[in-house]
Backbone and ligand atoms as CSV (ligand in chain L), in Angstrom:
chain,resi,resn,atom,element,x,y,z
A,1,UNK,N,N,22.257,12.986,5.560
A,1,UNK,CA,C,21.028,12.732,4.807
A,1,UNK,C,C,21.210,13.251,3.383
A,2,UNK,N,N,21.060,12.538,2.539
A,2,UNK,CA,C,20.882,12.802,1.038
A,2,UNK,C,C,19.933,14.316,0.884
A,3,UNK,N,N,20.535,14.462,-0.653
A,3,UNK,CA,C,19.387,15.856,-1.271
A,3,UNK,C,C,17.825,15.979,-0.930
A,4,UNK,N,N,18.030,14.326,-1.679
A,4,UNK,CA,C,16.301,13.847,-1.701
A,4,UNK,C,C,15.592,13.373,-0.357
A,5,UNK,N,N,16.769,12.671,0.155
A,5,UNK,CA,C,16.142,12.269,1.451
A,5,UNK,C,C,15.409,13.918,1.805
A,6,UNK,N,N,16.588,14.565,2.381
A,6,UNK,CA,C,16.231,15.583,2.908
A,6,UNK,C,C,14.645,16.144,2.894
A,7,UNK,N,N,14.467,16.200,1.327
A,7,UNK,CA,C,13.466,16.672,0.427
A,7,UNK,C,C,12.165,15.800,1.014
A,8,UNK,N,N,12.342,15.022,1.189
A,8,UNK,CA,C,11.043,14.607,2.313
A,8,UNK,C,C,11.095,14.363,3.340
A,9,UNK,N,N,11.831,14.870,3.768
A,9,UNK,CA,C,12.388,15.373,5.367
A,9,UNK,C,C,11.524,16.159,6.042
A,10,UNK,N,N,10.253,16.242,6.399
A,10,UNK,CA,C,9.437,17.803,6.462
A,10,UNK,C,C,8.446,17.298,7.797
A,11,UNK,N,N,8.830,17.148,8.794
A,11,UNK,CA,C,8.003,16.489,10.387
A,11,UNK,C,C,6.903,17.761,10.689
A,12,UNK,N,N,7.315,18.907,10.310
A,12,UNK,CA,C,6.263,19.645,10.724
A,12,UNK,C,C,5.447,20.128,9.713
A,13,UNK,N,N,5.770,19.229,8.810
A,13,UNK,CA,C,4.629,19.328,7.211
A,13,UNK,C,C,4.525,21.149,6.742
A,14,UNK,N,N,5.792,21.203,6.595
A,14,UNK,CA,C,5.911,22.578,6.246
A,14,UNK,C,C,5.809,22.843,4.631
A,15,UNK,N,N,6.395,21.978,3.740
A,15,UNK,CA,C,6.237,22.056,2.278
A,15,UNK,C,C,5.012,20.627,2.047
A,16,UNK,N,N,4.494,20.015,3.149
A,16,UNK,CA,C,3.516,19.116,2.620
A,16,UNK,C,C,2.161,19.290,3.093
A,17,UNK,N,N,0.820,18.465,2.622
A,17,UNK,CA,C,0.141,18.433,3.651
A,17,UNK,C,C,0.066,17.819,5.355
A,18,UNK,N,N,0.547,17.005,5.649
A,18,UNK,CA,C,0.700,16.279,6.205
A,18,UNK,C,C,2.275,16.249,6.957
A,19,UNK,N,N,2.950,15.267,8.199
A,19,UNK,CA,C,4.442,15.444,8.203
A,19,UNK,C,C,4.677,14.524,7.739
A,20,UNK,N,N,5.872,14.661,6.766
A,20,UNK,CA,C,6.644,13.316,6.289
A,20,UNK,C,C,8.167,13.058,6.532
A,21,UNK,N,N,8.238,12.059,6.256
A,21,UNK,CA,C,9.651,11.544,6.177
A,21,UNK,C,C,9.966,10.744,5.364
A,22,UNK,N,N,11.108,10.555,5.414
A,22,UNK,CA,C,11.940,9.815,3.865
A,22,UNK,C,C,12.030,8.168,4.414
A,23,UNK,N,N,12.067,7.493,3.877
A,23,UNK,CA,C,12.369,6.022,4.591
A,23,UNK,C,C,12.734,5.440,5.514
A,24,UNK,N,N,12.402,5.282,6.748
A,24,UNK,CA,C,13.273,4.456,7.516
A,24,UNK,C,C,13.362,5.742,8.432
A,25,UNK,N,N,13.048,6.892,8.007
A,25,UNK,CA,C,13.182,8.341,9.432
A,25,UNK,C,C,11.701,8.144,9.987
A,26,UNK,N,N,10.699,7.922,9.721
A,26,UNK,CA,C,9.621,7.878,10.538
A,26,UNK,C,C,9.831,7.371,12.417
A,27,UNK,N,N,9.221,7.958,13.173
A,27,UNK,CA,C,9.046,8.054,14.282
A,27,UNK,C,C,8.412,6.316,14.578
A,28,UNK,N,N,9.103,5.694,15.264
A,28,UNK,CA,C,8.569,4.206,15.713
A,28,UNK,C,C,7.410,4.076,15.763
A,29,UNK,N,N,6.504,5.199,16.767
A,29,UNK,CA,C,5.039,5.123,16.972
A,29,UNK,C,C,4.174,5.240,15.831
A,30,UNK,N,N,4.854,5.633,14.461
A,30,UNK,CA,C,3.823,5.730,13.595
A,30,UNK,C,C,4.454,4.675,12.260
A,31,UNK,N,N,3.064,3.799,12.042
A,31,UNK,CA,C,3.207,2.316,11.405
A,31,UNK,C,C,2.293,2.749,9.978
A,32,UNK,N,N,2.554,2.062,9.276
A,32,UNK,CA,C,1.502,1.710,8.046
A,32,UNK,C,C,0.431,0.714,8.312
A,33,UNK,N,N,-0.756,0.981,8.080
A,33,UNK,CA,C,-1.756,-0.246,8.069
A,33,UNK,C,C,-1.287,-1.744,8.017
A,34,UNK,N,N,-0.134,-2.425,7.250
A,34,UNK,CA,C,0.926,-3.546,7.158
A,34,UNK,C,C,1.521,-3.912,8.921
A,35,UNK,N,N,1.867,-2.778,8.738
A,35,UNK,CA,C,2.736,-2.804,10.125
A,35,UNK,C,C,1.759,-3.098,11.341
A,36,UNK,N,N,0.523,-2.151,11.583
A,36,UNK,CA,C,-0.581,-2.443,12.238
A,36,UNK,C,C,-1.049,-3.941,12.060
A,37,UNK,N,N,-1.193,-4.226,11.006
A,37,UNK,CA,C,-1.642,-5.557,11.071
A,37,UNK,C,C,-0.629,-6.671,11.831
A,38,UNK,N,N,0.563,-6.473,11.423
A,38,UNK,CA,C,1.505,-7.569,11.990
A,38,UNK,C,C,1.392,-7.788,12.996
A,39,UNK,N,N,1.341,-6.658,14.228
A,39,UNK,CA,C,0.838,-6.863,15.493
A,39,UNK,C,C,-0.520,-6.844,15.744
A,40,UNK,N,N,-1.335,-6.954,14.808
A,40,UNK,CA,C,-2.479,-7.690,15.304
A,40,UNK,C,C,-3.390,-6.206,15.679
A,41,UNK,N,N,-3.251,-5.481,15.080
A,41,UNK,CA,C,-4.078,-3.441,15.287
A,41,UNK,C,C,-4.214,-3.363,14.165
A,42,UNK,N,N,-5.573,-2.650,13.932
A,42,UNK,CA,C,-6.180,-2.028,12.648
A,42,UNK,C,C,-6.215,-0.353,13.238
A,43,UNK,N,N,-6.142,0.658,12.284
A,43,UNK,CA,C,-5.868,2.154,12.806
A,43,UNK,C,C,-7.117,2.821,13.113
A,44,UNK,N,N,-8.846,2.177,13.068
A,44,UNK,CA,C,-8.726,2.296,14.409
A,44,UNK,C,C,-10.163,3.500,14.237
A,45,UNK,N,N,-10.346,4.013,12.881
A,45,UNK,CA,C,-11.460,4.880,12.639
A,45,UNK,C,C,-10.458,6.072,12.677
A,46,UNK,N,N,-9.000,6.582,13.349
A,46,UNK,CA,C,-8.272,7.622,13.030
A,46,UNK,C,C,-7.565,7.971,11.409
A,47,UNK,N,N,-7.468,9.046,11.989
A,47,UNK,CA,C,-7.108,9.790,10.407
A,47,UNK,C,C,-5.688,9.560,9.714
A,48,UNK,N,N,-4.817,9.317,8.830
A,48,UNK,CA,C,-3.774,9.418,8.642
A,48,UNK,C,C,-3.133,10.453,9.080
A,49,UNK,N,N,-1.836,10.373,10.020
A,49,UNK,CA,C,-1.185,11.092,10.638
A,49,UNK,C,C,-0.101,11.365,9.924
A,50,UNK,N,N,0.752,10.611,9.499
A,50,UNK,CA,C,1.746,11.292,8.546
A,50,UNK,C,C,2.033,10.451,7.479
A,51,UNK,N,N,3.059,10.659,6.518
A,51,UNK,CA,C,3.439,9.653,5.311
A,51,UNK,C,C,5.054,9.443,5.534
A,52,UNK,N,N,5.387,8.354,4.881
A,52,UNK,CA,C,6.849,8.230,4.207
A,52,UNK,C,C,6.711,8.007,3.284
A,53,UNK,N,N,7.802,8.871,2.048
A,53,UNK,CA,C,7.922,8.991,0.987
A,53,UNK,C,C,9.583,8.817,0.460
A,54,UNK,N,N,9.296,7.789,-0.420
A,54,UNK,CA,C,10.706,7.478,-1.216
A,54,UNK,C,C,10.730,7.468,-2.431
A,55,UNK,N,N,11.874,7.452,-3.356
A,55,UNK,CA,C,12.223,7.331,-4.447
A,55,UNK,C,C,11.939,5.858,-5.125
A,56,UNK,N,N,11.424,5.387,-6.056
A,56,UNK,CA,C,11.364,4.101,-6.940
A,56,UNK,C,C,10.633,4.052,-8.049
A,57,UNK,N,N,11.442,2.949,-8.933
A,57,UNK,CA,C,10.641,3.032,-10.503
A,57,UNK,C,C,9.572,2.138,-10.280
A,58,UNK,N,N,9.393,1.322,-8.870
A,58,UNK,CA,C,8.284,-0.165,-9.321
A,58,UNK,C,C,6.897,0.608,-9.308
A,59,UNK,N,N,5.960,-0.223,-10.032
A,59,UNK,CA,C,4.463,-0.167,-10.494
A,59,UNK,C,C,4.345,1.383,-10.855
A,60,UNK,N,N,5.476,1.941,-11.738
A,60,UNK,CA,C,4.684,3.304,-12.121
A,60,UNK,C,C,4.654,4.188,-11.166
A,61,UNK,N,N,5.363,4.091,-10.338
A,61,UNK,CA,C,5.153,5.504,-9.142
A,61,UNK,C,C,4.697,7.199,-9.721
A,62,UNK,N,N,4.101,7.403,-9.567
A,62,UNK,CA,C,3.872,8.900,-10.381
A,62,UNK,C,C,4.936,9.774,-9.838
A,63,UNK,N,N,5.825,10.419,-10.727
A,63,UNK,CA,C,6.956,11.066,-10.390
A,63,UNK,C,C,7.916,10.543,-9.874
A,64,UNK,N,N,7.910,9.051,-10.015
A,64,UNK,CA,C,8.968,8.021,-9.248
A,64,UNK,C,C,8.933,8.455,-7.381
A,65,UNK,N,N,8.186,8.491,-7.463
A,65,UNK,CA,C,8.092,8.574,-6.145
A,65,UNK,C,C,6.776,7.826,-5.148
A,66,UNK,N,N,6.817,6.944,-4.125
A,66,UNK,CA,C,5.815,6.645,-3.648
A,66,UNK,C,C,5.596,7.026,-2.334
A,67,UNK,N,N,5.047,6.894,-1.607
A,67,UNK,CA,C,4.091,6.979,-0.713
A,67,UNK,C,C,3.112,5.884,-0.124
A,68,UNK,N,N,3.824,6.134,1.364
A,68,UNK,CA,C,3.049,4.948,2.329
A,68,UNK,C,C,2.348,6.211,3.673
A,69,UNK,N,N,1.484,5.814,3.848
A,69,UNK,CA,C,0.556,6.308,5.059
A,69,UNK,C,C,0.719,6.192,6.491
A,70,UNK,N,N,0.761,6.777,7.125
A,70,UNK,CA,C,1.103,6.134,8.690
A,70,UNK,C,C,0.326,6.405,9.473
A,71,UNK,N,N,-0.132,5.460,10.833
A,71,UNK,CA,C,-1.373,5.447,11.866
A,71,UNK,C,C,-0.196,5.721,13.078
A,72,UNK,N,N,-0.835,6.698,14.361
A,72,UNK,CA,C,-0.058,6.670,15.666
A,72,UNK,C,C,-0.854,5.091,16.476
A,73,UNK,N,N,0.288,4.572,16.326
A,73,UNK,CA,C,0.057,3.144,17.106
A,73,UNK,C,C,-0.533,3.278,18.426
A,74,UNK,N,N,-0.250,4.407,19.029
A,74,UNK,CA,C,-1.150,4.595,20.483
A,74,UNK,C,C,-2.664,4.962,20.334
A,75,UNK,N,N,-2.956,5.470,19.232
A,75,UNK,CA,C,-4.621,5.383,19.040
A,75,UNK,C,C,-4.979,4.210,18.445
A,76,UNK,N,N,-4.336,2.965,17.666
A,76,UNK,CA,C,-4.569,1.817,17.333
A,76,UNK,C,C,-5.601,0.968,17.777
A,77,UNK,N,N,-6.040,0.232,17.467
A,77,UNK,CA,C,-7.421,-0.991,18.058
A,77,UNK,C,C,-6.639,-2.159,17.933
A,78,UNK,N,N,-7.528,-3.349,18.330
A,78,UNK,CA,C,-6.915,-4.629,18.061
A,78,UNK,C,C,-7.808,-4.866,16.863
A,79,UNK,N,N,-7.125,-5.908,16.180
A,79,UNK,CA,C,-7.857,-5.942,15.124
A,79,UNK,C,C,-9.457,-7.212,15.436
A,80,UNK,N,N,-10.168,-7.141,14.533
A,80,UNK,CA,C,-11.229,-7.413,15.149
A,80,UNK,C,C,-11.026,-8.981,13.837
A,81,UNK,N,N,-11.237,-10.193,14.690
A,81,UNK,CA,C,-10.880,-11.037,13.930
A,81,UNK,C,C,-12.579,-11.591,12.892
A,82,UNK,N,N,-11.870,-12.241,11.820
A,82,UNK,CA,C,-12.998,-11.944,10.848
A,82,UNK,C,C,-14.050,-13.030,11.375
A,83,UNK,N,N,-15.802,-12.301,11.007
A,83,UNK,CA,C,-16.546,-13.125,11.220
A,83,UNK,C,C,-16.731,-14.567,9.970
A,84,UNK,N,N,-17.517,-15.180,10.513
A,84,UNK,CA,C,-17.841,-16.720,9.252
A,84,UNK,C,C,-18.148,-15.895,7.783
A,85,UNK,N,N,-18.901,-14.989,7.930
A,85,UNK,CA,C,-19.369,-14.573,6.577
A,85,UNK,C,C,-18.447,-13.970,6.003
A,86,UNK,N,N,-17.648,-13.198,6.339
A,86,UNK,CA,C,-16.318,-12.896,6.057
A,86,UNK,C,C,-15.416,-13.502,5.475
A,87,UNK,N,N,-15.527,-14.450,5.836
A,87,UNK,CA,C,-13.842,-15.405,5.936
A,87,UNK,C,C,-14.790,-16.339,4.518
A,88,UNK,N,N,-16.201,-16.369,4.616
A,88,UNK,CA,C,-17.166,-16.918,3.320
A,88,UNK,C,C,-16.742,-16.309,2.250
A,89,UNK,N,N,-16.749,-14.939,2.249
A,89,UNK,CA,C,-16.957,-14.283,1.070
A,89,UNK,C,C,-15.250,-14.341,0.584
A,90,UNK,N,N,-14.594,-14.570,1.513
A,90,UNK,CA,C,-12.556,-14.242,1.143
A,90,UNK,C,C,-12.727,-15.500,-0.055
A,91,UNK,N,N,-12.894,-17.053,0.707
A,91,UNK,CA,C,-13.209,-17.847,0.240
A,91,UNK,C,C,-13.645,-18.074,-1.290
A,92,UNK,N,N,-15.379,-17.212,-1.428
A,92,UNK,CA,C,-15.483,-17.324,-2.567
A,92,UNK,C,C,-14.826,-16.341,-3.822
A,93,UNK,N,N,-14.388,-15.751,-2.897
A,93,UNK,CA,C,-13.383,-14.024,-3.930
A,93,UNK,C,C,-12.169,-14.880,-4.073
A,94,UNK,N,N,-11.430,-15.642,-3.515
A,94,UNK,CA,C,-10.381,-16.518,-3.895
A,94,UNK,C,C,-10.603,-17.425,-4.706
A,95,UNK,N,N,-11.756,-18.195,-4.969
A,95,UNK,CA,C,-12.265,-19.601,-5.801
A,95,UNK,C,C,-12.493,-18.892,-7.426
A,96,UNK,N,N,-13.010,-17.826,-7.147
A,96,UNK,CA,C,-13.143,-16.770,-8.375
A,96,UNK,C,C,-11.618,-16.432,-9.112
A,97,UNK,N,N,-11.137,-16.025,-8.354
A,97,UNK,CA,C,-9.501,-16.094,-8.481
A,97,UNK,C,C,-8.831,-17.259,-9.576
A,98,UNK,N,N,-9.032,-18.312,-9.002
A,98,UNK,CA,C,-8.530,-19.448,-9.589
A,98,UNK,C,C,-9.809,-19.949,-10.726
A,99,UNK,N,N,-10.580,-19.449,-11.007
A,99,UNK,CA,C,-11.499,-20.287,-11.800
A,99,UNK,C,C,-11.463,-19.378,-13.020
A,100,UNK,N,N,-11.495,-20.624,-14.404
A,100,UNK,CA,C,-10.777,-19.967,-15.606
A,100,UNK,C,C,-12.455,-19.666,-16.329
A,101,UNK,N,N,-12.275,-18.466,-16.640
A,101,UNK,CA,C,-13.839,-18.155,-17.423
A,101,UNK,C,C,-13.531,-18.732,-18.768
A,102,UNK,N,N,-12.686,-19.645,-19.620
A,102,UNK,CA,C,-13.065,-19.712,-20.688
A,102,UNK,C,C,-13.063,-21.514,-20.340
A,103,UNK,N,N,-12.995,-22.313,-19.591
A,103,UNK,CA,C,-13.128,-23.864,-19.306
A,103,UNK,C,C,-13.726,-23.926,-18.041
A,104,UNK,N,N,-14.315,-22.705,-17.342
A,104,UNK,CA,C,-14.928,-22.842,-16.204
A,104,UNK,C,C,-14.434,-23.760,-15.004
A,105,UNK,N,N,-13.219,-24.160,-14.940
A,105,UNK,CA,C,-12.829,-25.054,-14.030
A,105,UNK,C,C,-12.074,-24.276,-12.908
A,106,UNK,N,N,-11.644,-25.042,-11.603
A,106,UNK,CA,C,-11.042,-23.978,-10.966
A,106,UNK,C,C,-9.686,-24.347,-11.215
A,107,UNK,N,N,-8.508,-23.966,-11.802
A,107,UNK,CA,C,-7.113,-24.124,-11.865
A,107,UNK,C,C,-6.253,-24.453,-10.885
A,108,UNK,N,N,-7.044,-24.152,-9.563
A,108,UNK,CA,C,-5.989,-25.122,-8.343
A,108,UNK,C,C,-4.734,-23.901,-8.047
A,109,UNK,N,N,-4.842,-22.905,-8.816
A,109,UNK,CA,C,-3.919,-21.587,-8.475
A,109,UNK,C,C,-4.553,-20.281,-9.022
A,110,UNK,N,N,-3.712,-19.576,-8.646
A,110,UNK,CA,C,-4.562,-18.152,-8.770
A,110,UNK,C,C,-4.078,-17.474,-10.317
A,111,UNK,N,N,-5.326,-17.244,-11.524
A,111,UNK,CA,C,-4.912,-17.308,-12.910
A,111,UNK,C,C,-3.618,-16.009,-13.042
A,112,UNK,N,N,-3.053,-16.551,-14.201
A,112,UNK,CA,C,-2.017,-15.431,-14.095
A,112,UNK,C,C,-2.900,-13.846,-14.361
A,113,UNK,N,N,-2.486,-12.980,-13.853
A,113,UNK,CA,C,-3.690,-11.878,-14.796
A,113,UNK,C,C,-3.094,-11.239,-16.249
A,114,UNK,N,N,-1.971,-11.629,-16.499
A,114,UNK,CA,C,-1.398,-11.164,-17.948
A,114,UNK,C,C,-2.306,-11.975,-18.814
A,115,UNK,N,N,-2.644,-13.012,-18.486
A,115,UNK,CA,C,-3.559,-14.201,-19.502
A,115,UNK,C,C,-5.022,-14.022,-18.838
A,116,UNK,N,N,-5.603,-14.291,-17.825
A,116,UNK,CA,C,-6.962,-13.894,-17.425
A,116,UNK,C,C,-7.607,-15.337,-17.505
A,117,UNK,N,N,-6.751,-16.526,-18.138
A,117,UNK,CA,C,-7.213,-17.776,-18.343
A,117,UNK,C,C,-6.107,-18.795,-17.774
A,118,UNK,N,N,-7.050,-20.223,-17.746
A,118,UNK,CA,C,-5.673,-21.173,-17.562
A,118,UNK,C,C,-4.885,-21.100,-18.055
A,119,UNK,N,N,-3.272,-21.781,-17.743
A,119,UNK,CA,C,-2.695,-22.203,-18.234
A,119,UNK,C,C,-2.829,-23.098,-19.161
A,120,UNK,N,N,-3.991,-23.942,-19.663
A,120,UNK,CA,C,-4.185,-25.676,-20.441
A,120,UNK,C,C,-5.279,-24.186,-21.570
A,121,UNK,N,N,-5.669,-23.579,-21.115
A,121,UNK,CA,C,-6.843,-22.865,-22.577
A,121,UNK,C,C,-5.625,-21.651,-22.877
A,122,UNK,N,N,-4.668,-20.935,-22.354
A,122,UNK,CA,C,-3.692,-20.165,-23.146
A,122,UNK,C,C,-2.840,-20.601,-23.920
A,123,UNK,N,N,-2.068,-22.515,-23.343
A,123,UNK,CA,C,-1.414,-22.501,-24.146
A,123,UNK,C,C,-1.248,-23.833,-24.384
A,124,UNK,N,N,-2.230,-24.658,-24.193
A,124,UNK,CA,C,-2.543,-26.318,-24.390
A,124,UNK,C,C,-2.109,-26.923,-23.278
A,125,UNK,N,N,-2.544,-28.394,-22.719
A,125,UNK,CA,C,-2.483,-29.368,-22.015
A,125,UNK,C,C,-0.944,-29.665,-22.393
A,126,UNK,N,N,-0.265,-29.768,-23.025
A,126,UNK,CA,C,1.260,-30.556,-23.281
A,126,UNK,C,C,1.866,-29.125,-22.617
A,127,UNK,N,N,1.867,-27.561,-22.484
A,127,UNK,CA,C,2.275,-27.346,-22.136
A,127,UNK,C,C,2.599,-27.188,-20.611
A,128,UNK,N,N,1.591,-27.699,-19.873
A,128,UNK,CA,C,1.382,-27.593,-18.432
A,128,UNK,C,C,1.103,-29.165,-17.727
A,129,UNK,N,N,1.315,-30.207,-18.925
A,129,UNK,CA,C,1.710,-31.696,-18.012
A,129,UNK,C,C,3.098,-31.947,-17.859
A,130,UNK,N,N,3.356,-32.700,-16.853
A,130,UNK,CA,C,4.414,-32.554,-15.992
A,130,UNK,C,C,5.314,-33.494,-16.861
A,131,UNK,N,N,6.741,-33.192,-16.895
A,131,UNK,CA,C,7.770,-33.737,-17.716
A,131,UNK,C,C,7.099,-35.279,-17.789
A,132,UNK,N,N,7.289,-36.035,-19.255
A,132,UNK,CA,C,6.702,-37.614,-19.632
A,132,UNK,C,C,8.096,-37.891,-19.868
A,133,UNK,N,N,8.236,-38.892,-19.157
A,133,UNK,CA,C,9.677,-40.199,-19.284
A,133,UNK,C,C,9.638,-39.966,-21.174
L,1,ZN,ZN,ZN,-9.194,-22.749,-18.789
């Protein structure tokens, strides 16, 4: 095991709050909310049981370091599949998504968020019609 690995090496949460482990050392029984979902379990009203913690530069990690959460899969639920109003509101939180506040139309994709607008009001119609013979 590496320096760093090591360094979040700590199962009986002796230098953390919590027990952690470094990537890929976590104990099978304990999943991330992701992982829960894949098989179809939400965690369930329980508390976070432990973390894994690794090294990386993506989205700004504070201290280059991130952190994922873990649920014991044996206290797990099934997940409770979504009601109509639910799956309504995803719906209209997605249509919002794609709809450009400065031409009010819906773009048919989800706006980039570096621009916050269509593609045809950031950077004209010739740039987003499809190659002309
Ligand atoms: Zn637009």
């Amino acid at each position: 095991m590496s320096r760093i690995r090591a360094a979040f090496y700590d199962p009986t949460a002796a230098r953390h709050d919590i027990p952690t482990y470094p990537w890929r050392f976590a104990p099978t029984d304990l999943l991330t909310r992701r992982q829960l979902a894949e098989r179809g379990l939400r965690p369930g009203g329980q508390q976070v049981v432990a973390q894994v913690m690794w090294r990386s530069r993506r989205y700004n990690a504070p201290g280059g370091i991130r952190v994922a959460f873990l649920y014991d899969v044996r206290f797990a639920l099934p997940k409770r599949p979504a009601t109509p109003r639910q799956l309504a509101a995803l719906a209209k939180a997605n249509a919002a998504r794609r709809t450009c506040p400065d031409c009010r139309k819906d773009a048919g994709y989800v706006l980039p968020r570096h621009l916050g607008i269509c593609l045809i009001c950031a950077y004209g119609p010739e740039a987003v019609e499809p190659m002309a013979a």
